[in-house]
C-alpha positions as CSV (number, residue, x, y, z in Angstrom):
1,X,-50.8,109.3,-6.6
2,X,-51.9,106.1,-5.4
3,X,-49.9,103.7,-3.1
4,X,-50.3,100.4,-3.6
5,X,-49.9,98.1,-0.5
6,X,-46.7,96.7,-1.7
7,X,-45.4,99.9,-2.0
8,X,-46.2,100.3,1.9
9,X,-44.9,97.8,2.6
10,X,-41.5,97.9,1.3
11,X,-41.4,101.6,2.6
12,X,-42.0,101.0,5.9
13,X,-39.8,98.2,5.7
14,X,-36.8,100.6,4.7
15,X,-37.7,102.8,7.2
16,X,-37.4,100.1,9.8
17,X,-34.1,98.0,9.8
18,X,-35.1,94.9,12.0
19,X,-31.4,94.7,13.0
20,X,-30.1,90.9,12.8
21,X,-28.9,88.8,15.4
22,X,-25.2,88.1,15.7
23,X,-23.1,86.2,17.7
24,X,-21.9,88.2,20.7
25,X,-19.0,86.4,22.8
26,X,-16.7,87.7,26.1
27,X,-13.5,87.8,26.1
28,X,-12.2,84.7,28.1
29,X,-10.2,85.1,30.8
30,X,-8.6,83.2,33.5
31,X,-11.0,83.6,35.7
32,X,-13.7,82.5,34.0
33,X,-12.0,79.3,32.6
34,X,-11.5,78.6,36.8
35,X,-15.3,79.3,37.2
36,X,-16.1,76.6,34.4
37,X,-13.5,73.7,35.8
38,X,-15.6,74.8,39.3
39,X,-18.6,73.6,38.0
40,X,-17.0,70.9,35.5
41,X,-18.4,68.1,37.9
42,X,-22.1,69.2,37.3
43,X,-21.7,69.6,33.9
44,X,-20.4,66.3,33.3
45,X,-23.7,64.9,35.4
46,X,-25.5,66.5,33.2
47,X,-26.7,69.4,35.6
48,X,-26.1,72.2,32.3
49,X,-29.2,74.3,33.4
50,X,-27.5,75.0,36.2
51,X,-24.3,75.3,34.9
52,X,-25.5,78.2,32.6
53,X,-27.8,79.9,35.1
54,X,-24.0,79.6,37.3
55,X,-21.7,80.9,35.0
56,X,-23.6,83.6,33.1
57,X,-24.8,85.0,36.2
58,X,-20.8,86.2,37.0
59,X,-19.7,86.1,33.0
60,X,-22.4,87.7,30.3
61,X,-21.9,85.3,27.4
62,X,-24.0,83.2,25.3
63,X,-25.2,79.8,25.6
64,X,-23.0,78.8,22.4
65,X,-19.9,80.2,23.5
66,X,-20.2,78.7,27.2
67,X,-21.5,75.4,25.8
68,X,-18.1,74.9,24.0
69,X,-16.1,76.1,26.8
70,X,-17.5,73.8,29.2
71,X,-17.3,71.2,26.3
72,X,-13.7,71.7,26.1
73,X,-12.9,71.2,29.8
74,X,-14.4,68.3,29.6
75,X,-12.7,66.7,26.0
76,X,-9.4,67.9,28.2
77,X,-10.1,66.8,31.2
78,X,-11.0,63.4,30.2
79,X,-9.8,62.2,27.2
80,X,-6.7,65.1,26.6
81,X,-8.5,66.3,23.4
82,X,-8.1,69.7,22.1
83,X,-11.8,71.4,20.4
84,X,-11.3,73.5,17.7
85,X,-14.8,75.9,18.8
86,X,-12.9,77.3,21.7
87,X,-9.6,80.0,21.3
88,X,-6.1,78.5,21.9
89,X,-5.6,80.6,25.1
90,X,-8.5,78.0,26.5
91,X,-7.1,74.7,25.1
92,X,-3.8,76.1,26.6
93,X,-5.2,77.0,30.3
94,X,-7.2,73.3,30.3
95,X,-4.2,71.9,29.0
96,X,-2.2,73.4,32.0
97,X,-4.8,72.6,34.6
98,X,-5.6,68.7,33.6
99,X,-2.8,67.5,32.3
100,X,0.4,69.1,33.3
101,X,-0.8,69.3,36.8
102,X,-1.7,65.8,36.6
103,X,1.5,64.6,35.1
104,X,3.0,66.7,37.9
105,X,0.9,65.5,40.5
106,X,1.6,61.6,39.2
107,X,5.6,62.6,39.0
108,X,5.5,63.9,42.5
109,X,4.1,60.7,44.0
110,X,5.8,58.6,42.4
111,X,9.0,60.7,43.6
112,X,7.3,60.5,47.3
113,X,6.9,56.7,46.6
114,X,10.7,56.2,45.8
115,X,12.0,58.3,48.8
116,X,9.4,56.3,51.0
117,X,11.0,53.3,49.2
118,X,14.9,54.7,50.1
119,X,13.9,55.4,53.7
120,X,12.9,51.9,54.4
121,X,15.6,50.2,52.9
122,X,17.9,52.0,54.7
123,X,15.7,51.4,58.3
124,X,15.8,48.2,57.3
125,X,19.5,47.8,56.4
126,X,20.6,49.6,59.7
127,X,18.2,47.3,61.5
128,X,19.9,44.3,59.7
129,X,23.5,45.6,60.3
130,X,22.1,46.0,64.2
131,X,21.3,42.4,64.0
132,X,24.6,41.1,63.2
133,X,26.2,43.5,66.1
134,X,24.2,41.7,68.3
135,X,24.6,38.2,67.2
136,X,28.8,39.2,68.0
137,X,27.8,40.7,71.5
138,X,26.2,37.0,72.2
139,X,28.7,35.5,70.6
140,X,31.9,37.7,73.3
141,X,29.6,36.7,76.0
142,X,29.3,33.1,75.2
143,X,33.1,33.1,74.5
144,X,33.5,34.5,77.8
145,X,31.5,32.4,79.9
146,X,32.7,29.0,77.7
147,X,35.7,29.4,76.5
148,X,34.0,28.2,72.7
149,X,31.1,29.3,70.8
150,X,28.9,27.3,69.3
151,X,25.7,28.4,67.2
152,X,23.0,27.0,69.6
153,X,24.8,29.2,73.0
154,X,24.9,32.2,70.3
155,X,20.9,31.2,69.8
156,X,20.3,30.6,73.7
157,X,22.6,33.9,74.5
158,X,19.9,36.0,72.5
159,X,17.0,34.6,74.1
160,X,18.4,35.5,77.3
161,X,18.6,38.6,76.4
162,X,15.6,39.0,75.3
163,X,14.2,38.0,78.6
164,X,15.9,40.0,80.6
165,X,15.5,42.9,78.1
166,X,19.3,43.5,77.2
167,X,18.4,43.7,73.6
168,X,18.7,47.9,72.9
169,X,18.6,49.6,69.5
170,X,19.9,53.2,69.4
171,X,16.6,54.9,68.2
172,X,14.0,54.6,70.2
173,X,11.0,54.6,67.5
174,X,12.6,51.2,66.1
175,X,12.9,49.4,69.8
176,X,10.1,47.4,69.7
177,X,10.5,46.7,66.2
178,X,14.1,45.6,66.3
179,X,13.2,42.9,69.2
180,X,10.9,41.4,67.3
181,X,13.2,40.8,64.7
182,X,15.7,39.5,67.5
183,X,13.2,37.3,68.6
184,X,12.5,35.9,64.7
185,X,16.3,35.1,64.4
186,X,16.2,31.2,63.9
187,X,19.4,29.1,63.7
188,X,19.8,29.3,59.9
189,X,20.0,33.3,60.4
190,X,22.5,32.9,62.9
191,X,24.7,31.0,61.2
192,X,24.4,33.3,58.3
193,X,25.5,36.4,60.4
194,X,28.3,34.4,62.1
195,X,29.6,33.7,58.5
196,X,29.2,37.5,57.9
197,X,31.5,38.0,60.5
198,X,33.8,35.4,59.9
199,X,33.9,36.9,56.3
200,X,34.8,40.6,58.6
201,X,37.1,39.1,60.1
202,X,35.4,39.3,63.4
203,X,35.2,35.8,63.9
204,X,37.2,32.2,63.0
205,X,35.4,29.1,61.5
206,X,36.9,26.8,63.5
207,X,34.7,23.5,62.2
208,X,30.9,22.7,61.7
209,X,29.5,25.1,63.9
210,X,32.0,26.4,66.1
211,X,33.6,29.1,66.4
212,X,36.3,31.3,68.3
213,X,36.8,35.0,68.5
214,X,39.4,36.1,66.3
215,X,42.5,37.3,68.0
C-alpha cells in the first residue's frame, strides 16, 4: 500500500505534538513587589531593558507578567490607580507602600509642623510674660530712686540695664534672644505692658503717663 505524502505528513504530525506555548507566571510575593518599587525609578525613565534583565535575574517570570507589575507600581505610585492585569494582593501591597505611607508620612509632618508651631508660641509667650516682669523690675527701681514713675524712666531704666547687662532670662538658650527683644521695647510697648499691669493690679494709673506702685 502506497502512502501518499499527505498521509506522511499528517502521521508524523500525530506522532509529534509540537506542544504550545502558554503563559507561565510566579507567584508574587512581597519580596518581589519590593524588588520592582527598587527599580520603579528606572523604569519610569524608561531604562525597561534593564529593569527586566534586574528583576528576572532574582524572580523567573515573563516579560508580560513583569511588564504589568512594574506598570502597576507606577499607575499607583503616581496617579493612585488600580490595573486590573495585576492580582489584588499587588494593587494591595502598592496601595500600602505609596499611598498609605504617604498619607502617613504627610499626617506625621504636619503633626511635627503643629508641635513645632505649639513649642514656639509657648517660647514666645514665656518670653513675652518675661518682658512684662521686667518692665515692673524697672518700674520698683525707678519708684525707688524717684519716688514716681513715669514711662520715659521705665524706658531709660531698661536701657540701663541693658548696658550694664542686668537684663537675665532663666534659660540660658533664650538669653541672647530675650535681650534683643528688651532692646526692641519702644515707648508704645511699654505703655502697653504698664497697662497690663495696671490691669494685674501691679500698678496704679495715676494720670497720662504716670504711675505709682500699688500698695
Amino acid at each position: 500500500m502506497k502512502i501518499t505524502e499527505t498521509q506522511l505528513k499528517k502521521i508524523i504530525k500525530e506522532i509529534v505534538q509540537v506542544p504550545k506555548p502558554h503563559k507561565v507566571e510566579e507567584e508574587v510575593t512581597e519580596e518581589m513587589l519590593e524588588d520592582m518599587i527598587s527599580v520603579l525609578p528606572l523604569w519610569e525613565i524608561g531604562e525597561f531593558d534593564q529593569v527586566e534583565a534586574l528583576i528576572q535575574d532574582v524572580h523567573p517570570m515573563g516579560r508580560t507578567q513583569l511588564h504589568n507589575l512594574m506598570n502597576a507600581a507606577e499607575e499607583m505610585k503616581n496617579y493612585g490607580q488600580i490595573n486590573d492585569n495585576v492580582p489584588e494582593f499587588a494593587t494591595d501591597y502598592f496601595h500600602k507602600k505609596f499611598v498609605d505611607e504617604w498619607e502617613e508620612i504627610q499626617e506625621m509632618k504636619t503633626t511635627r509642623r503643629q508641635l513645632r508651631k505649639i513649642i514656639k508660641e509657648s517660647i514666645h509667650s514665656q518670653l513675652d510674660g518675661e518682658l512684662t516682669n521686667l518692665v515692673f523690675l524697672a518700674a520698683q527701681e525707678v519708684d525707688r530712686e524717684y519716688g514716681e514713675i513715669t514711662v520715659q524712666d521705665v524706658v531709660d531704666e531698661i536701657k540701663r540695664m541693658d548696658s550694664e547687662g542686668q537684663i537675665y532670662y532663666d534659660d540660658p538658650r533664650f538669653q541672647d534672644y530675650f535681650v534683643s527683644l528688651a532692646r526692641e521695647l519702644t515707648y508704645e510697648d511699654v505703655i502697653d505692658r504698664m497697662q497690663e499691669l495696671t490691669r494685674m493690679g501691679e500698678l496704679n494709673d495715676d494720670l497720662e503717663d504716670f504711675y505709682s506702685m500699688r500698695k
